[in-house]
C-alpha positions as CSV (number, residue, x, y, z in Angstrom):
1,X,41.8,-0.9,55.7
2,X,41.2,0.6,52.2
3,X,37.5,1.9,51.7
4,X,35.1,0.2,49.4
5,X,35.7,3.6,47.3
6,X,39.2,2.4,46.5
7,X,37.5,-0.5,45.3
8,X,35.6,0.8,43.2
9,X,38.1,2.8,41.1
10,X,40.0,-0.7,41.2
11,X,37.0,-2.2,39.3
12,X,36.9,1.0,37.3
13,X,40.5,1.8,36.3
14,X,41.2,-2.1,36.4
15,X,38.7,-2.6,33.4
16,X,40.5,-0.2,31.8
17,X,44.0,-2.3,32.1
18,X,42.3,-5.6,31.3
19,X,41.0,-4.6,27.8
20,X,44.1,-2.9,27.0
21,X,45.5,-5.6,27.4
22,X,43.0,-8.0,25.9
23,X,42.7,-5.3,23.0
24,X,46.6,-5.6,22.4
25,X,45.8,-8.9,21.3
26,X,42.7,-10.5,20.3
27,X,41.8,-8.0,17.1
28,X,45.3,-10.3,15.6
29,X,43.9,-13.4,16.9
30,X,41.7,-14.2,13.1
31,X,44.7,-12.9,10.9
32,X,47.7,-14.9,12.8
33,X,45.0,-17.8,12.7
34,X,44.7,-17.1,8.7
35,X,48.3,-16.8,8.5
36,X,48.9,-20.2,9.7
37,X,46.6,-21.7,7.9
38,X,43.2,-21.4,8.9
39,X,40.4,-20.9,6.6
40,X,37.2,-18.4,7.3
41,X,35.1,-21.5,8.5
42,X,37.5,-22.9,11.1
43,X,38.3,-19.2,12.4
44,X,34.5,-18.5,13.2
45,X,34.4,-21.9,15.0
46,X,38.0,-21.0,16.6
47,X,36.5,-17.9,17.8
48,X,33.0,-20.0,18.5
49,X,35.3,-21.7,21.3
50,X,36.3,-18.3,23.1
51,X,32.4,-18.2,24.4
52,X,32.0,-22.0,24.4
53,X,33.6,-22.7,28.1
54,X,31.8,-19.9,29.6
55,X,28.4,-21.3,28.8
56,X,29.2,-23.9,31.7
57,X,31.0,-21.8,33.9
58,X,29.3,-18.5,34.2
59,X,26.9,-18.8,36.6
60,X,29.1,-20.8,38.7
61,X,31.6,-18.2,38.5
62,X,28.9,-15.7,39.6
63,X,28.1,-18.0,42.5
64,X,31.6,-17.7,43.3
65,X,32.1,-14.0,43.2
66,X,28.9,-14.0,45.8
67,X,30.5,-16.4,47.8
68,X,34.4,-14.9,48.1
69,X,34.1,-11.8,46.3
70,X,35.1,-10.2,43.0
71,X,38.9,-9.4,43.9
72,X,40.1,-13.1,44.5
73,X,38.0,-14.4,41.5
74,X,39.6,-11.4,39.5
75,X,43.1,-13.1,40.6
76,X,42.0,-16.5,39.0
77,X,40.2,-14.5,36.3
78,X,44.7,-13.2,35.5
79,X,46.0,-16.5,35.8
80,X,43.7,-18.1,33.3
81,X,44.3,-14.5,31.2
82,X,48.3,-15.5,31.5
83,X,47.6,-18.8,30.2
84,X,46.1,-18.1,27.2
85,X,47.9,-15.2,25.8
86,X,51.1,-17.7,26.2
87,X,49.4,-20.3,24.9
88,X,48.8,-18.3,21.6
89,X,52.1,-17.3,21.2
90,X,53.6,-20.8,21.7
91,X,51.0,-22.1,19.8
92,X,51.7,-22.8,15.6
93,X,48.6,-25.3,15.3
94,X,45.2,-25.0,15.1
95,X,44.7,-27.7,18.1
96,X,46.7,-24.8,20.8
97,X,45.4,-22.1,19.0
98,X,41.4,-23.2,19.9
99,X,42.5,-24.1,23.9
100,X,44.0,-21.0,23.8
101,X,40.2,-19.3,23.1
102,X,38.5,-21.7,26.1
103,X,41.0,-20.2,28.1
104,X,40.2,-16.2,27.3
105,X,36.9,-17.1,27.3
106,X,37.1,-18.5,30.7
107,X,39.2,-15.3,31.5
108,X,37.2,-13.0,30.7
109,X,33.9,-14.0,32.0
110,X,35.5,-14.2,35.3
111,X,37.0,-11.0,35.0
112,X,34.5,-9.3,33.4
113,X,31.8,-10.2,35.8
114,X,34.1,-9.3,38.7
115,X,35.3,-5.8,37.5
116,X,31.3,-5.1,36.9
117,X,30.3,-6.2,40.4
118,X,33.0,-4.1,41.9
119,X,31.8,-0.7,40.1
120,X,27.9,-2.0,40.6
121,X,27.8,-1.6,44.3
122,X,26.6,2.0,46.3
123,X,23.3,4.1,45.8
124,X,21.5,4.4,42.3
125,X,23.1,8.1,41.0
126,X,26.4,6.6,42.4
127,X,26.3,3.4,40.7
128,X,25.0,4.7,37.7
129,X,28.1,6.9,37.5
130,X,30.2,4.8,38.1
131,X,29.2,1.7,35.7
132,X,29.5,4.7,33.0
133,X,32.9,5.3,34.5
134,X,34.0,2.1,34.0
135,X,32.0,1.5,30.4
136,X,34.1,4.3,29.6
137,X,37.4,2.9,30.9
138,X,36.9,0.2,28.8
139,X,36.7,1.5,25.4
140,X,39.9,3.7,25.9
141,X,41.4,0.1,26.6
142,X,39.5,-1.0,23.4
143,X,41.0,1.9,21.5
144,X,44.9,1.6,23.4
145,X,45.1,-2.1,22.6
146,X,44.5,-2.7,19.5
147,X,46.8,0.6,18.9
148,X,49.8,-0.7,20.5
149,X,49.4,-4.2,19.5
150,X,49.6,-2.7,15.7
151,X,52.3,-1.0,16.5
152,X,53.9,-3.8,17.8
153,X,53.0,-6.1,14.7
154,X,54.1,-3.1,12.4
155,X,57.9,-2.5,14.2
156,X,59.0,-6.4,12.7
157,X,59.9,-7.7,9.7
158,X,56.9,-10.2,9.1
159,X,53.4,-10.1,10.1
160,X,53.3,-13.4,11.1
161,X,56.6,-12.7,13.9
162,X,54.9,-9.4,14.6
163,X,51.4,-10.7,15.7
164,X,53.5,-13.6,17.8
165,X,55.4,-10.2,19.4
166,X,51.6,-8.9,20.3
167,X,51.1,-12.0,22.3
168,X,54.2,-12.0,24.0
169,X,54.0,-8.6,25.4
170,X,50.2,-8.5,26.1
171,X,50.9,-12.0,27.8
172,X,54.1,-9.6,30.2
173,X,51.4,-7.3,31.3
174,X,49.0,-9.5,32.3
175,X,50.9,-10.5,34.7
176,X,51.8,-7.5,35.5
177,X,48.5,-6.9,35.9
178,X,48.2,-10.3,38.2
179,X,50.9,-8.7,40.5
180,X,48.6,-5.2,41.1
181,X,46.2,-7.6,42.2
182,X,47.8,-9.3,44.7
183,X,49.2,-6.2,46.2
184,X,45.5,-4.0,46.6
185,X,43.6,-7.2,47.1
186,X,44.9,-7.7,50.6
187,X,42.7,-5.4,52.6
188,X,39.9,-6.1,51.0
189,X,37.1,-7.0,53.6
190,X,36.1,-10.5,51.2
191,X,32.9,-12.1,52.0
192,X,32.9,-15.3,54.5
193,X,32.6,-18.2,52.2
194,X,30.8,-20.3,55.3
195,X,28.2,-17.8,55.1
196,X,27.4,-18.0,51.6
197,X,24.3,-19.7,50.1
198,X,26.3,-21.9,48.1
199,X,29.5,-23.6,49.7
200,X,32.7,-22.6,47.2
201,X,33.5,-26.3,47.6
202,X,30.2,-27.3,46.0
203,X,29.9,-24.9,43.2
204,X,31.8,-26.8,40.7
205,X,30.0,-30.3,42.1
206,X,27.1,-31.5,39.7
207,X,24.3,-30.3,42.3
208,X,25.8,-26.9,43.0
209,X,26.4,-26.1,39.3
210,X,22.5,-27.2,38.9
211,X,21.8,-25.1,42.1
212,X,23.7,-21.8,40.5
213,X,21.9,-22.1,37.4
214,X,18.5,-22.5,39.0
215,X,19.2,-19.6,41.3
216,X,20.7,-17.2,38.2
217,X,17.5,-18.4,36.4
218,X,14.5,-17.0,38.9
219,X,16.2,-13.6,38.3
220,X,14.9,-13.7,34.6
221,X,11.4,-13.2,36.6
222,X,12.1,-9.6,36.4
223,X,11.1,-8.0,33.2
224,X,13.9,-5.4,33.7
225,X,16.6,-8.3,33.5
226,X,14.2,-10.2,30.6
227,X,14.8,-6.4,28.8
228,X,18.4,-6.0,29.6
229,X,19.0,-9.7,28.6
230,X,17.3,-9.8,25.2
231,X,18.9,-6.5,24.6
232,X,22.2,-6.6,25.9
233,X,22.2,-10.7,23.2
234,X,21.4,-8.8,20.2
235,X,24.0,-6.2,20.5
236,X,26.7,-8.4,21.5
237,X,25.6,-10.7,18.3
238,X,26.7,-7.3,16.2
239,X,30.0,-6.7,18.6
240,X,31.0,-10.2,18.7
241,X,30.6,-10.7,14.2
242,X,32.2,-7.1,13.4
243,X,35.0,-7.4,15.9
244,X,35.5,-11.1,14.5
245,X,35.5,-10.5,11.0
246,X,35.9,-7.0,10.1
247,X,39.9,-7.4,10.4
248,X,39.9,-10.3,8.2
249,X,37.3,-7.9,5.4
250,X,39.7,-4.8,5.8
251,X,42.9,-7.3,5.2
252,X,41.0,-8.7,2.2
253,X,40.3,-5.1,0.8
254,X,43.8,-4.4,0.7
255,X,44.3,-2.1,4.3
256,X,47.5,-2.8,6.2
257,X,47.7,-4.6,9.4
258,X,48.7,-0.7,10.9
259,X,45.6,0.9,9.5
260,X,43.4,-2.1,10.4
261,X,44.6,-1.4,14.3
262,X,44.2,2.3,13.9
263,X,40.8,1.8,12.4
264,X,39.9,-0.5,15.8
265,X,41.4,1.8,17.7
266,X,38.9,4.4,16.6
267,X,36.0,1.7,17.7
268,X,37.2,2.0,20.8
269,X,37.5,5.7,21.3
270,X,34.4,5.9,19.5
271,X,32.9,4.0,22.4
272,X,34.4,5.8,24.9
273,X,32.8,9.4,23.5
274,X,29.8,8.2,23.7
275,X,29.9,8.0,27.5
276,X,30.2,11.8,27.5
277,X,26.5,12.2,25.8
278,X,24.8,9.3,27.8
279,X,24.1,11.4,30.7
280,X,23.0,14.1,28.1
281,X,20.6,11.6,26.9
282,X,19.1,10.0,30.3
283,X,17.6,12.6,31.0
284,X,15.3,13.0,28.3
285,X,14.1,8.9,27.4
286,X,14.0,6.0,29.8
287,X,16.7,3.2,28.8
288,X,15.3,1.1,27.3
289,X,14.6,3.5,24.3
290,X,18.3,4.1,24.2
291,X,19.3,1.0,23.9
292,X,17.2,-0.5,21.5
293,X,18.2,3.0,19.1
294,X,21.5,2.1,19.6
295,X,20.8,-1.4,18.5
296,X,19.3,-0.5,15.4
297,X,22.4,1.8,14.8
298,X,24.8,-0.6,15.1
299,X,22.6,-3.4,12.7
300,X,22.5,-0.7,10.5
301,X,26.1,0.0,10.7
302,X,26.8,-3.9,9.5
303,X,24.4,-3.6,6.4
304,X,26.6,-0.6,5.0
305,X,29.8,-2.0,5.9
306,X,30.1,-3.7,2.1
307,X,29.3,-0.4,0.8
308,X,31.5,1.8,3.0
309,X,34.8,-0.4,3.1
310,X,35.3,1.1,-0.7
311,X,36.8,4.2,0.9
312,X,38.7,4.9,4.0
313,X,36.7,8.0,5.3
314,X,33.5,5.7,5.0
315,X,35.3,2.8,7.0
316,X,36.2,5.4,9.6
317,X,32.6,6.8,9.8
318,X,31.1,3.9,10.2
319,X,33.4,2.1,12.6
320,X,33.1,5.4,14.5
321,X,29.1,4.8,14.6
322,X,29.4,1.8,14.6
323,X,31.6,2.3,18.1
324,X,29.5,4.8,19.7
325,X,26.1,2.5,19.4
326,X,27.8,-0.9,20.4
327,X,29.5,1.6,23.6
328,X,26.3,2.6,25.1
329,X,25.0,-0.5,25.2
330,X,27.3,-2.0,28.1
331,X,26.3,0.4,30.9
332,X,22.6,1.0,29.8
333,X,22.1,-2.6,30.1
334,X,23.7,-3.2,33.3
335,X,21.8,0.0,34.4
336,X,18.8,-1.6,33.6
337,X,19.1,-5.0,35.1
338,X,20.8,-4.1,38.4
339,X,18.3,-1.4,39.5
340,X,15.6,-4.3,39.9
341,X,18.0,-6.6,41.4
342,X,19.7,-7.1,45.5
343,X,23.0,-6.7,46.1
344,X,23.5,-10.1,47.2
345,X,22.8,-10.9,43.6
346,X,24.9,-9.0,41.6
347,X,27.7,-12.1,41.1
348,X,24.8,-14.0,39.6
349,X,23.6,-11.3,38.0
350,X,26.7,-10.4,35.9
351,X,27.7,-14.2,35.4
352,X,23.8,-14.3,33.6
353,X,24.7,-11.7,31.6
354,X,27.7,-12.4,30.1
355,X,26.2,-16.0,29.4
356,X,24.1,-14.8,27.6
357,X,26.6,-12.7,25.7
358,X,28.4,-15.9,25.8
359,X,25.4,-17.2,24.0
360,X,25.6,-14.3,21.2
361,X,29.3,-15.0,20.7
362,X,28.8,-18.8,19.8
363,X,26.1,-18.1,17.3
364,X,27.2,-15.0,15.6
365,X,30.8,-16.3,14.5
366,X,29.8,-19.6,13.7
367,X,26.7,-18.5,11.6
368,X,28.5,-15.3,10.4
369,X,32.1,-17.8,9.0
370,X,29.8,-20.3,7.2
371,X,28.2,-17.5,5.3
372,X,31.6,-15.9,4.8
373,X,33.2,-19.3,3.9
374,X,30.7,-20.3,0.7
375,X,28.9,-16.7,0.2
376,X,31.7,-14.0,0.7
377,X,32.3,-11.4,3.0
378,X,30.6,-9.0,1.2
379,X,27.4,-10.8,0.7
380,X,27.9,-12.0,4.8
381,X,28.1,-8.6,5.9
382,X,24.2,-7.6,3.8
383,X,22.8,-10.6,4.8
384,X,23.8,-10.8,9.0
385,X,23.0,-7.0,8.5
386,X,19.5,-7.3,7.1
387,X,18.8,-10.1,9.3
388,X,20.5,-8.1,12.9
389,X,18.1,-5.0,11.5
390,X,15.1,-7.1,11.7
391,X,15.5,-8.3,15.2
392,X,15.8,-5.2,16.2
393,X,12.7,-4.1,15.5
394,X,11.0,-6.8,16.4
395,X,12.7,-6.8,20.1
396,X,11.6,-3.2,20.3
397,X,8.2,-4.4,19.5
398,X,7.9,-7.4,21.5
399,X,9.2,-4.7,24.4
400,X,6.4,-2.2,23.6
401,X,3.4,-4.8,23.6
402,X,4.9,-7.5,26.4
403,X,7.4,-6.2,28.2
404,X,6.6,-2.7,28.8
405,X,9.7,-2.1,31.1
406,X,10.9,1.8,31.6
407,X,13.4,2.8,33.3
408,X,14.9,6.2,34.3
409,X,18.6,6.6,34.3
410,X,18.6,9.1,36.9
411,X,17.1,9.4,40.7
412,X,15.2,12.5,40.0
413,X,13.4,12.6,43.4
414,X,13.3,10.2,46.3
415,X,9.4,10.4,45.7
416,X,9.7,9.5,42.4
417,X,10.2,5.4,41.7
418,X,12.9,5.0,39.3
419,X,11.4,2.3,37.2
420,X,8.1,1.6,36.1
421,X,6.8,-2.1,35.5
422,X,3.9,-2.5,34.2
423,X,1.4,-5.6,35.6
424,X,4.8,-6.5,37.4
C-alpha cells in the first residue's frame, strides 16, 4: 500500500494539473461568450452560475469527502470537470453555455475541497508546508493554462474556432487527468462510509443536506474560521471580478487575445513567487496581518487598473501585484482556519470555505457586469475598487476590536501555543 505521503503530493502536484487545465480554458470562457453574442450583463450572470450550484452542494460535498474520502470524490469531482469543458465546446447558445458553468462550478468545489483536504492532513510545520506547496502548485497551473490555451486560440484562423480548440483540448486532458486517478486511487486506505457521521446515502436526502449544513455551521464558532472566512470572501470578491472581467477590459483596449493570455499567465506566476517569501514573512507577523495587507493590496490593485491599462508595463505591474496579493491569500487562510479545527472536520471545513467563496463569486460578477453594462468598464473598475478598499479596512478593524484572532504560521516551540484567542 502507498503511504499517506504519496498522497499528499497527489493532492499537491494534482492541484497543479487541475488548474492547468481549468486555466487552459476558463480566462476564454467571457470572450467566446461575447463572441457569440453575449452582452456584459448576461456574461456576469453566466459566470454568476459557475458559483450558483455550489451554494447547495458544498457542504454536502464536504460531508462526503468525510464520509468516503477526498480521492473518490476527486474522481466525481473529473467527470463532472469532462462534462463541462465538452459541454462548452459543443455549446453555440447561451442556454448550454450557462449549464456548462453549474457544471465547473460543481467541479471545482468538489475538487478543490478534495485536493485541499489531501495536502491539509499531518503535523502543523508539515501541513503548513505542504498547503504552501500546493498554493504554489496551483498558480504555476494558473500561469501554464491560460498560456497554452492562448497559444492554442492564437495557432487558428479565427478566434472564435480557436477558443472552441481551447475547450477541446483542455476537455482531452481532463480526462486524462480522470484516468491518473483511477490508477493511484486504488490503494488508497478510503474511510468506511458505515462509520461515518452522516450515511453517503443520506447526504443528498432533505434531512442530511439540513444535517451537513448545521454541522459545517457550528465550526463558524471558532473565531479563527470567523477570520479566515470573512477574509478568505473578500479576496475572492477581488479574484473572482478581475479574473471575470479583466479579459473582456484588455480585449476592449485593443490587446490581442495572445497578450491577454500572456498577461494571465503572469497572474499566475506572480502567485506562485509569492509562495517563496511567505515563509520569509511568517515569521515576523501573525496571519492574519498578512492576509488582510494582502487584501488591501489587491483592492488597491482594482482602483488603478483604469489607470494602468493605458500602457503595457503598467498592466504587467499591476497584474503582477495584483497576483502576488490574491496568491497569498489561499494558504494563509486555510492556515488559519485548519489549525483550530479536528481532522475529522477538514471535508466540512473546505466545503465551508469554498461556499463562501462560492458566495463571493455570485455577488462580485453579477454586481461588477451591471455596473459594467450601464457605467463602463472603466468607471466599474474605480468604483468596485473604491468600494473592495473600504471593506478592507473595515474587516481589519472589525478583526482588531471583535475578533482579535492571531495566529503564528510556524510551531516555534512545543511550549509555545500556536494561536492566541482572545476571550475564546
Amino acid at each position: 500500500m502507498l503511504s499517506l505521503n504519496f498522497y499528499r503530493k497527489i493532492g499537491i502536484y494534482g492541484g497543479g494539473l487541475f488548474f492547468t487545465i481549468t486555466g487552459m480554458a476558463q480566462p476564454f470562457f467571457t470572450l467566446y461568450a461575447q463572441e457569440v453574442g453575449a452582452s456584459t450583463a448576461s456574461i456576469g450572470f453566466m459566470v454568476t452560475l459557475r458559483a450558483l450550484l455550489p451554494i447547495f452542494i458544498a457542504m454536502p460535498a464536504g460531508q462526503l469527502i468525510d464520509s468516503i474520502g477526498p480521492m473518490r470524490m476527486l474522481k466525481y469531482g473529473s467527470i463532472l470537470l469532462i462534462l463541462s469543458l465538452f459541454t462548452t465546446y459543443i455549446g453555440a447558445n447561451l442556454w448550454m453555455l450557462s449549464i456548462s458553468q453549474l457544471f465547473m462550478g460543481a467541479s471545482i468545489i468538489i475538487m478543490a475541497s478534495s485536493l485541499q483536504v489531501l495536502v491539509s492532513d499531518g503535523e502543523k510545520n508539515q501541513r503548513n508546508e505542504n498547503i504552501k506547496k500546493y498554493s504554489m502548485w496551483m498558480s504555476g497551473g494558473g500561469m501554464l493554462g491560460p498560456l497554452i490555451g492562448g497559444l492554442i486560440v492564437s495557432v487558428f484562423a479565427t478566434e472564435l474556432l480557436g477558443y472552441k480548440m481551447a475547450f477541446l483540448f483542455s476537455g482531452i486532458a481532463s480526462v486524462l487527468f480522470l484516468t491518473l486517478l483511477l490508477v493511484v486511487s486504488r490503494n488508497y486506505p478510503h474511510p468506511d462510509p458505515e462509520k461515518a457521521e452522516i450515511k453517503p446515502r443520506d447526504v443528498f436526502r432533505v434531512k442530511g443536506v439540513m444535517d451537513s449544513y448545521t454541522s459545517g455551521w457550528h465550526l463558524t464558532h471558532s473565531r479563527a474560521v470567523q477570520f479566515g472566512l470573512i477574509g478568505t470572501f473578500l479576496i475572492m470578491y477581488i479574484q473572482a471580478l478581475y479574473m471575470s472581467f479583466m479579459p473582456l477590459y484588455m480585449k476592449e483596449l485593443g490587446y490581442s487575445t495572445l497578450v491577454i493570455s500572456m498577461l494571465l499567465s503572469l497572474k499566475g506566476l506572480s502567485g506562485m513567487l509569492s509562495r517563496y517569501g511567505l515563509s520569509w514573512i511568517m515569521k515576523r507577523t501573525h496571519l492574519e496581518r498578512i492576509l488582510t495587507v494582502a487584501g488591501t493590496i489587491a483592492a488597491l490593485c482594482v482602483v488603478v487598473t483604469p489607470v494602468a491599462g493605458l500602457h503595457l508595463v503598467g498592466v504587467i505591474l499591476v497584474i503582477m501585484i495584483m497576483g502576488g496579493a490574491v496568491g497569498i491569500n489561499l494558504p494563509v487562510s486555510i492556515m488559519i482556519m485548519v489549525n483550530d479545527t479536528k481532522d475529522t472536520d477538514r471535508g466540512k471545513l473546505m466545503g465551508l470555505r469554498l461556499l463562501v467563496n462560492r458566495f463571493s463569486q455570485i455577488i462580485s460578477p453579477a454586481m461588477f457586469g451591471i455596473l459594467g453594462q450601464f457605467m463602463g468598464l472603466t468607471f466599474a473598475f474605480y468604483t468596485g475598487g473604491i468600494f473592495l478598499v473600504s471593506m478592507m479596512f473595515g474587516f481589519s478593524a472589525y478583526n482588531n476590536k471583535k475578533l482579535n484572532v492571531r495566529t503564528s504560521g510556524l510551531e516555534v516551540a512545543a511550549t509555545k501555543a500556536s494561536t492566541t484567542v482572545e476571550n475564546k
